[in-house]
C-alpha positions, 0 to 999 in steps of 0.5 A: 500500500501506498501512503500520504503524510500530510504536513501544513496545508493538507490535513484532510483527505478530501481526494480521497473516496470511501474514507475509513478511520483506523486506530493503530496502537503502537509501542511508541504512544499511549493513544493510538495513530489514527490513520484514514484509508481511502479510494484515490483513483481505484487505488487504496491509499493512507493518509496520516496528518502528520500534524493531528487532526486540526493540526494542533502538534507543533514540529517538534511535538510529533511523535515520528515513530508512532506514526511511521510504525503505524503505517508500517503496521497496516501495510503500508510499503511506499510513502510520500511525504507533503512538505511546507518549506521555505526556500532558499534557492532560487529555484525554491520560491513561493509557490515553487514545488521541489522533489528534494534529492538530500537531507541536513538534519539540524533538529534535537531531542527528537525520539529519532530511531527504532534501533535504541533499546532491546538490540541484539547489537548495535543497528545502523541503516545506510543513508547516503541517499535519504530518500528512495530513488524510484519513488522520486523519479515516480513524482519527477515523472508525475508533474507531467506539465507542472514545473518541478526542480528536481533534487536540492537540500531540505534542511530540517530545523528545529521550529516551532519558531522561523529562522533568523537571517542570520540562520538562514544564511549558514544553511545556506552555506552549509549547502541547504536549498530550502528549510522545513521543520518535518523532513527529519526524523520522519525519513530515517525511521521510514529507512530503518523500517525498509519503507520507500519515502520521498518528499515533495516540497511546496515552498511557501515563503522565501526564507529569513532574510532573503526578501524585503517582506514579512514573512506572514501566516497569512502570506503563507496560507494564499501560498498554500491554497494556491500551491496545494492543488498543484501538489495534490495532482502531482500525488494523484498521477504518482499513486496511479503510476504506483499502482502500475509497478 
């Protein structure tokens, strides 16, 4: 089965048919994950707000490991996640969409791996490439006519705060293309559980410093409205072709 973590700007899984809500207890949660499959196209898909339902959990608050053994758990082998970010590249601005080739996390404190307690050795997963490869060129090809960039760096912050200008411009020099606050640990431990993830990223704002604008919620939210329908069908055409492989 294929899945969708929604992020800012898609909590609700309104392209999908014959939606069901799903419990799934896990070891990392004393709650359950809700995860709510459906219809999309003849195809059965999940979908996970990465978020919660209202989006109430801040970026540092999600709990990454529940929702990723969730989806593991009912089946779920190919996952893509939708990410808000802000961009730094040229390539990156607002309303831009990018299927990110890298990854620099610069996050903390976040419950980050599987492979921590109960080991019968010592666990490490392969990461040179953090997102799978045939799952990105599956989105590549799936823009079809919609202009995406293929490959940059998100880097993943801490949040919930933006950046300063001054942050924004040692990402910049560390290589960082555009910044978001979800792409980690929400890869690797998709990694560690042998799921394909890749990301696609809707940028909704140049970051700090890098325009003479404030950047503004509201600003951001005409960004996403009008980017997110774009993503969507890039999504939709990429679970068809999914369905085919």
């Amino acid at each position: 089965m294929i899945g969708i973590i929604g992020g800012t700007g898609l909590s609700e899984p309104s392209f999908l048919d014959s939606v069901q809500t799903r419990k799934i207890m896990t070891p990392y949660a004393e709650s359950p994950v809700q995860i709510l499959t459906g219809v999309l196209r003849g195809v059965q898909v999940a979908f996970l707000p990465r978020h919660g339902k209202g989006h109430k959990v801040p970026p540092h608050r999600v709990n990454y490991r529940a929702n990723i053994w969730a989806l593991y758990n009912i089946g779920v082998r190919a996952l893509i996640g939708v990410n808000a970010v802000g961009g730094i590249h040229p390539e990156t601005g607002p309303g831009r969409i990018a299927i990110p080739a890298q990854i620099i996390d610069y996050t903390w404190g976040r419950e980050h791996t599987f492979f921590s307690d109960g080991l019968d050795s010592v666990t490490h997963i392969d990461f040179t490439a953090p997102y799978d490869e045939t799952l990105r060129q599956l989105l590549i090809r799936s823009a079809d006519d919609v202009p995406v960039w293929n490959g940059g760096v998100y880097a993943c912050t801490q949040g919930p705060r933006l950046e300063t200008a001054a942050e924004v411009e040692r990402l910049r020099r560390d290589g960082g293309d555009m910044i978001g606050m979800t792409g980690m640990p929400e890869a690797a431990l998709a990694r560690e559980l042998g799921i394909a993830y890749a990301c696609i990223a809707l940028s909704v704002n140049w970051a700090a410093g890098l325009s003479d604008d404030i950047i503004t919620m509201e600003a951001i939210g005409k960004v996403l409205e009008q980017g997110m329908g774009t993503v969507l069908a890039v999504i939709e055409r990429a679970v068809q072709q999914y369905a085919t492989l």
